[in-house]
DRENBAKOL-645115 format. One record per residue (C-alpha): x, y, z. Coordinates in Angstrom, 1 decimal. Example, Ala and Ser with C-alpha at 12.3 -4.5 7.8 and 13.67 -1.06 7.14 Angstrom:
# residues 2
@c1 = 12.3; c2 = -4.5; c3 = 7.8
@c1 = 13.7; c2 = -1.1; c3 = 7.1
//
This chain:
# residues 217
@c1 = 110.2; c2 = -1.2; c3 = 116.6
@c1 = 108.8; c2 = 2.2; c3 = 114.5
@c1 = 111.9; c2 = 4.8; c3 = 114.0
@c1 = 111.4; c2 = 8.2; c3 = 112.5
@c1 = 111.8; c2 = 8.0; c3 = 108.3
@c1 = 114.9; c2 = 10.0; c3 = 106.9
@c1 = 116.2; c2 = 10.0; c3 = 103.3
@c1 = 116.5; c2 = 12.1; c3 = 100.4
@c1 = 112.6; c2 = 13.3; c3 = 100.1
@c1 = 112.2; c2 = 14.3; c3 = 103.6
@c1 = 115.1; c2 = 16.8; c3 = 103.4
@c1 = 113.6; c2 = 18.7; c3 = 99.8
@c1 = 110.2; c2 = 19.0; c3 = 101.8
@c1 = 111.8; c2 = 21.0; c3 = 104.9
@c1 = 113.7; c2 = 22.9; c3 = 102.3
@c1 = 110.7; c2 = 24.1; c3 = 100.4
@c1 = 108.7; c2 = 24.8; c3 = 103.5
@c1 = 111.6; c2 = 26.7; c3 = 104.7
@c1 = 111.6; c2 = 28.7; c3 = 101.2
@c1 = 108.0; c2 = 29.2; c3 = 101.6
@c1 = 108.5; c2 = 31.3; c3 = 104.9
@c1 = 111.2; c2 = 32.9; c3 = 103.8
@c1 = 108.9; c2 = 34.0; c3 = 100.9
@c1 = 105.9; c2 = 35.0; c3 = 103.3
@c1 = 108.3; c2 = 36.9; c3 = 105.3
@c1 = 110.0; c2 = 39.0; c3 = 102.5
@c1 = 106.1; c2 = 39.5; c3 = 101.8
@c1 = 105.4; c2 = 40.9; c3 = 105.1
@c1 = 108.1; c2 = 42.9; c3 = 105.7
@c1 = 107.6; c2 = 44.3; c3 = 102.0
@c1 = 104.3; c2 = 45.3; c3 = 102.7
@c1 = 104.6; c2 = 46.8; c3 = 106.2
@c1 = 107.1; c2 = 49.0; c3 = 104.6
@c1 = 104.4; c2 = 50.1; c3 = 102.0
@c1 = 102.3; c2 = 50.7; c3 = 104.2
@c1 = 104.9; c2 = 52.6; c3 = 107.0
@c1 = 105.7; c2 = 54.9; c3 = 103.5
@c1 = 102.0; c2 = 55.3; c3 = 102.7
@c1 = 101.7; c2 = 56.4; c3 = 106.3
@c1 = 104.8; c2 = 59.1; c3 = 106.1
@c1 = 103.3; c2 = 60.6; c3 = 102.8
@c1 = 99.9; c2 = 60.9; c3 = 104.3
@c1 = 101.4; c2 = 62.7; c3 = 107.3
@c1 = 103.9; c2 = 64.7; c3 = 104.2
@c1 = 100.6; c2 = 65.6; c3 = 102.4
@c1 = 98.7; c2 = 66.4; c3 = 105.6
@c1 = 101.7; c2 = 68.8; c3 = 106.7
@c1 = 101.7; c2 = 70.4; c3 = 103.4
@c1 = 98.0; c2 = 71.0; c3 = 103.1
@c1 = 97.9; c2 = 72.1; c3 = 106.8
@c1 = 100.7; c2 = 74.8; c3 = 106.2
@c1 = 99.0; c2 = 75.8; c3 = 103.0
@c1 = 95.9; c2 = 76.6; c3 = 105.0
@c1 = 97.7; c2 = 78.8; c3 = 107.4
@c1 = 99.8; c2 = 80.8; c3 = 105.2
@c1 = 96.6; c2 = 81.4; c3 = 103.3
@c1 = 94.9; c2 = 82.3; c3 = 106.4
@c1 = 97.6; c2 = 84.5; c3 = 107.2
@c1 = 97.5; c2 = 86.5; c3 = 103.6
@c1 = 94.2; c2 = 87.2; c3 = 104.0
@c1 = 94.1; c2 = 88.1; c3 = 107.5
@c1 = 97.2; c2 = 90.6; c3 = 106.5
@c1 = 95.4; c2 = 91.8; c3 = 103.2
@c1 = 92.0; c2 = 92.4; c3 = 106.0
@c1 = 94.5; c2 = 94.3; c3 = 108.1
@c1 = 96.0; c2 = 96.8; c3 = 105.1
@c1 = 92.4; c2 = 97.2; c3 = 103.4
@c1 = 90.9; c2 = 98.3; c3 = 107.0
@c1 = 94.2; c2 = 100.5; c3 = 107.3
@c1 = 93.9; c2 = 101.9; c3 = 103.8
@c1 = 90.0; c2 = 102.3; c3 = 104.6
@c1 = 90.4; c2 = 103.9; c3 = 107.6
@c1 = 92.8; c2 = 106.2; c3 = 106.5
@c1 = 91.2; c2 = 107.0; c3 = 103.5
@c1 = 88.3; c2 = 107.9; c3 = 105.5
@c1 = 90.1; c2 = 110.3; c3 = 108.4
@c1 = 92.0; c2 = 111.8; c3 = 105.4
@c1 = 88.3; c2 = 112.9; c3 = 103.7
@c1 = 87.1; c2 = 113.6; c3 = 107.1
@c1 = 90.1; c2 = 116.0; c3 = 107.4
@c1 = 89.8; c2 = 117.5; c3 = 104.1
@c1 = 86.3; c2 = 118.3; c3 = 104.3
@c1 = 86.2; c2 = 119.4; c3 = 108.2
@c1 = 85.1; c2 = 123.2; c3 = 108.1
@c1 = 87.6; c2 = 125.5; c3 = 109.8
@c1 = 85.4; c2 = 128.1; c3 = 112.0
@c1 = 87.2; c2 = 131.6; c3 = 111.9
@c1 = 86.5; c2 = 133.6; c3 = 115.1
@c1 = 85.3; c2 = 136.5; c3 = 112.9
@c1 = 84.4; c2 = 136.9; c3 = 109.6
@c1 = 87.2; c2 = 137.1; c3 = 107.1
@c1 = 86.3; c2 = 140.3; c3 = 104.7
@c1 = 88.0; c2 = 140.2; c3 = 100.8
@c1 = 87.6; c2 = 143.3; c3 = 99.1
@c1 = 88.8; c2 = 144.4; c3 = 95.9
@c1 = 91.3; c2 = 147.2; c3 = 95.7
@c1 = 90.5; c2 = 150.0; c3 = 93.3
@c1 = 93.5; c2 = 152.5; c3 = 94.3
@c1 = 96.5; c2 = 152.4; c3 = 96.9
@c1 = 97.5; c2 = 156.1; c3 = 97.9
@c1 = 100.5; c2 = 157.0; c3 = 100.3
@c1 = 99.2; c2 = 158.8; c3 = 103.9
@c1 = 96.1; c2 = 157.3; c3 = 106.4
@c1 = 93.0; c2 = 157.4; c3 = 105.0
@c1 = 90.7; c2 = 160.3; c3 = 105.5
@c1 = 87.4; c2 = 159.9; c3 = 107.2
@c1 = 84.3; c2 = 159.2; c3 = 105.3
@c1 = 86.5; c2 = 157.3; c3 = 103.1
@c1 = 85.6; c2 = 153.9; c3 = 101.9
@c1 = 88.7; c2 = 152.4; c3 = 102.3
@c1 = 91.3; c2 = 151.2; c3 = 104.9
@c1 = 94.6; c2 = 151.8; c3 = 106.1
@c1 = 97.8; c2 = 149.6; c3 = 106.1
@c1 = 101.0; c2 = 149.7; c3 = 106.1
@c1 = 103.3; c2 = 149.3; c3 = 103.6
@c1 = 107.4; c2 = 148.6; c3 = 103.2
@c1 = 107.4; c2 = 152.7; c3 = 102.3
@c1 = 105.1; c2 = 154.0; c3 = 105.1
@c1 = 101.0; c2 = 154.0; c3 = 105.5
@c1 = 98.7; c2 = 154.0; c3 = 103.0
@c1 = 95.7; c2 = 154.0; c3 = 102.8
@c1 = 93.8; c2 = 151.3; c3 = 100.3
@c1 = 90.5; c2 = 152.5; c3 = 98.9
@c1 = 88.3; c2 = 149.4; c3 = 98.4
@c1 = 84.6; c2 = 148.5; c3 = 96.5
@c1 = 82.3; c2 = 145.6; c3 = 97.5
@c1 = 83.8; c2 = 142.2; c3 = 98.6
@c1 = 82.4; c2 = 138.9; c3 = 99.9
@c1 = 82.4; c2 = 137.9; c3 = 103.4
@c1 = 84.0; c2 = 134.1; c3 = 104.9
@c1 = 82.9; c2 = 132.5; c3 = 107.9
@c1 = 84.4; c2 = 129.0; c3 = 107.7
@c1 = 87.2; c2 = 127.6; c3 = 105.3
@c1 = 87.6; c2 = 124.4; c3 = 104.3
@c1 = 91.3; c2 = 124.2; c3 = 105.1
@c1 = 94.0; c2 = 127.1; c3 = 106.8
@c1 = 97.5; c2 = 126.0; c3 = 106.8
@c1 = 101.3; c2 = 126.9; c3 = 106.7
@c1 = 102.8; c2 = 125.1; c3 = 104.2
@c1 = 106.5; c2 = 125.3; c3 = 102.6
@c1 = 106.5; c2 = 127.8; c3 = 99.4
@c1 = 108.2; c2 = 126.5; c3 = 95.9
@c1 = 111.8; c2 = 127.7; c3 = 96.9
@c1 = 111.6; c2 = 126.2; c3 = 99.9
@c1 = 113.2; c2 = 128.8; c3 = 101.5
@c1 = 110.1; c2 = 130.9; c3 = 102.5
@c1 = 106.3; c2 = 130.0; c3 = 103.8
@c1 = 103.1; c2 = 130.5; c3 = 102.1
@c1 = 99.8; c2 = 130.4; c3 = 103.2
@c1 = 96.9; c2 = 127.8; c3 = 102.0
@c1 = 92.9; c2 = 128.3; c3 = 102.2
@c1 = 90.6; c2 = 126.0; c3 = 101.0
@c1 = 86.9; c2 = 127.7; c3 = 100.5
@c1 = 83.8; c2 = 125.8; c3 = 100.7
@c1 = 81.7; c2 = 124.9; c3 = 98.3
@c1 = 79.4; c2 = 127.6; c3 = 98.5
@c1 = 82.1; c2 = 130.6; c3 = 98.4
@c1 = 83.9; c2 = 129.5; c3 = 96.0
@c1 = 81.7; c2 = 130.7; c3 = 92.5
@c1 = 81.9; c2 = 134.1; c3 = 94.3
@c1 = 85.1; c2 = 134.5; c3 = 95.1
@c1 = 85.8; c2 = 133.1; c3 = 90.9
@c1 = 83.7; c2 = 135.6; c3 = 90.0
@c1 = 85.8; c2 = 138.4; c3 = 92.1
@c1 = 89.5; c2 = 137.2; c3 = 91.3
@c1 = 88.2; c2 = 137.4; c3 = 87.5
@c1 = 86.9; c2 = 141.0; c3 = 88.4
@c1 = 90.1; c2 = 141.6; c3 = 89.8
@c1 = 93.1; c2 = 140.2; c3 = 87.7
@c1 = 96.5; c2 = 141.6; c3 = 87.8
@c1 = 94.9; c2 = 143.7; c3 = 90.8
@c1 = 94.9; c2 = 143.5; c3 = 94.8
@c1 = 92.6; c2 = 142.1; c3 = 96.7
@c1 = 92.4; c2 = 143.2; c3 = 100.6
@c1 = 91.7; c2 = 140.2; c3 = 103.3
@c1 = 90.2; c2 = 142.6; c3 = 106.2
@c1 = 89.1; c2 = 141.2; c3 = 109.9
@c1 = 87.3; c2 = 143.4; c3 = 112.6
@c1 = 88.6; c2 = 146.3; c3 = 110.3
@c1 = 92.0; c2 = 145.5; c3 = 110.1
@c1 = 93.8; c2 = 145.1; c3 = 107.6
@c1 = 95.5; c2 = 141.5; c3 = 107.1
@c1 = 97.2; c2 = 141.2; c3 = 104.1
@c1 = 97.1; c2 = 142.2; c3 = 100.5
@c1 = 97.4; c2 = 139.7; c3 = 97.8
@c1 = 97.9; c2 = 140.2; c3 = 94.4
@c1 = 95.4; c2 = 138.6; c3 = 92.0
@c1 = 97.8; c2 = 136.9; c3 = 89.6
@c1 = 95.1; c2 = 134.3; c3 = 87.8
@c1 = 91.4; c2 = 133.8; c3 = 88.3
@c1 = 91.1; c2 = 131.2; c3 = 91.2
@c1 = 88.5; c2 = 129.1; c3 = 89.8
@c1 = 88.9; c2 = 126.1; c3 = 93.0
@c1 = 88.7; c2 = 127.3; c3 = 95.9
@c1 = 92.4; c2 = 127.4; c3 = 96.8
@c1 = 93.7; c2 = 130.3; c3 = 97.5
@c1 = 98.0; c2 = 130.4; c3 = 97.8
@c1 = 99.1; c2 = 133.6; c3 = 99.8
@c1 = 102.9; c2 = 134.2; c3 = 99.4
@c1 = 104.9; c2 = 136.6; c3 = 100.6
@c1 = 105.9; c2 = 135.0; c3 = 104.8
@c1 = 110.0; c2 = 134.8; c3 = 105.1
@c1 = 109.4; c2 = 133.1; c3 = 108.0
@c1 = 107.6; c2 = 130.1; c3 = 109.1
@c1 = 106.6; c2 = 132.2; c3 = 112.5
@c1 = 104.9; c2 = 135.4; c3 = 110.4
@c1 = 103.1; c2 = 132.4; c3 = 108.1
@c1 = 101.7; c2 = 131.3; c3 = 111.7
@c1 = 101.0; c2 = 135.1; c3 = 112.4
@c1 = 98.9; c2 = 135.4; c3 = 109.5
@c1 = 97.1; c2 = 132.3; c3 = 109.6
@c1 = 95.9; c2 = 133.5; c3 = 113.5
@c1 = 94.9; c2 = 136.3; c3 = 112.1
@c1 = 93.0; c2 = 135.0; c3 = 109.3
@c1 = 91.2; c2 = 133.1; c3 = 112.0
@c1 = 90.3; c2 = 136.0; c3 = 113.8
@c1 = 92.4; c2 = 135.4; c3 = 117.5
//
C-alpha cells in the first residue's frame, strides 16, 4: 500500500515556497504602488503645466486687452486734440494802439466796448483773422476760484499770431467777431505755441458766454 511521504524535508520545502510568494507578493504590491505614484505625479505635473498654460493665456490676453485700451485711447485722445474747431464766423485779433473814454467817432478805425468805467472806444491797426481753432474750452484758472478760457491755434496761425503778441507786449490785443467787440486781453508774454490763456471770467457761466462768442453763435 503507497501513503503520502511526510518528514522533516517536506515541511522546509512548503516553507520556502511559502516565503517565495510572500516575496513575489511584497514585489507586486511594491511595484503597483510605484507605479499608482508615478501615475499621481503625471496627473500633479499635468495639472501644473495645464494651469501654467492658462494663467499665461490669461496675462497675455489681459496685457492684449490694456494695450488695445491704451491704443485706443491714445488714438481718440490725438484725434481730439487735433480735431479743428469751426467758428461760425471769423474771429478777428487786432492790436490796440490807444483806448479813449466815449464811443468812437465815425471814420474811425477802431471799435467800441465797454469798460468797468463806461464806453470807450479802442482804436485798433492790422490784425490776423481765425477761422478754425484747434481747441476752445472752459477750464478752471490757477486759484481755482475763477474760469479762464483756452484756444489752441492751428498750425498755420500760429507764427502769425507770435509775430503779433511780440508786436504787442505789455499791450492789448482786441478779439472782434461780426464787429463786435469780445474781449480784450492783455499781452503779458509773447505766445510762441499756439495757446492762448484768456483770464478774467468769475464765473464758470460768463467763461461759457465767451467761448459762444468766440465761436461766433
Amino acid at each position: 500500500m503507497t501513503g503520502t511521504e511526510t518528514g522533516p524535508g517536506s515541511g522546509a520545502e512548503a516553507a520556502r515556497r511559502a516565503r517565495a510568494a510572500e516575496r513575489r507578493r511584497t514585489a507586486a504590491e511594491l511595484k503597483r504602488s510605484r507605479a499608482a505614484r508615478r501615475r499621481g505625479t503625471a496627473r500633479r505635473d499635468r495639472a501644473v503645466r495645464e494651469h501654467r498654460s492658462s494663467m499665461l493665456a490669461m496675462i497675455i490676453m489681459l496685457g492684449l486687452l490694456i494695450a488695445t485700451v491704451v491704443v485706443t485711447g491714445g488714438l481718440l485722445a490725438a484725434s481730439m486734440r487735433t480735431r479743428p474747431v469751426a467758428l461760425a464766423a471769423p474771429l478777428h485779433i487786432y492790436p490796440v494802439t490807444q483806448t479813449a473814454p466815449g464811443q468812437c467817432p465815425a471814420g474811425t478805425q477802431g471799435i467800441s466796448g465797454q469798460t468797468s468805467s463806461g464806453p470807450a472806444c479802442y482804436q485798433l491797426s492790422q490784425g490776423i483773422a481765425i477761422r478754425k481753432v484747434a481747441d476752445l474750452r472752459v477750464q478752471r484758472a490757477r486759484d481755482r476760484n475763477a474760469y479762464d478760457v483756452a484756444v489752441t491755434l492751428r498750425s498755420n496761425d500760429r507764427q502769425a499770431f507770435a509775430s503779433l503778441t511780440r508786436a504787442t507786449l505789455n499791450r492789448d490785443l482786441a478779439f472782434v467777431v461780426r464787429n463786435q467787440l469780445v474781449t480784450v486781453p492783455r499781452v503779458d508774454t509773447p505766445i510762441l505755441d499756439g495757446k492762448v490763456v484768456i483770464t478774467g471770467p468769475s464765473s464758470r457761466a460768463e467763461a461759457v458766454r465767451l467761448v459762444r462768442s468766440l465761436r461766433g453763435r
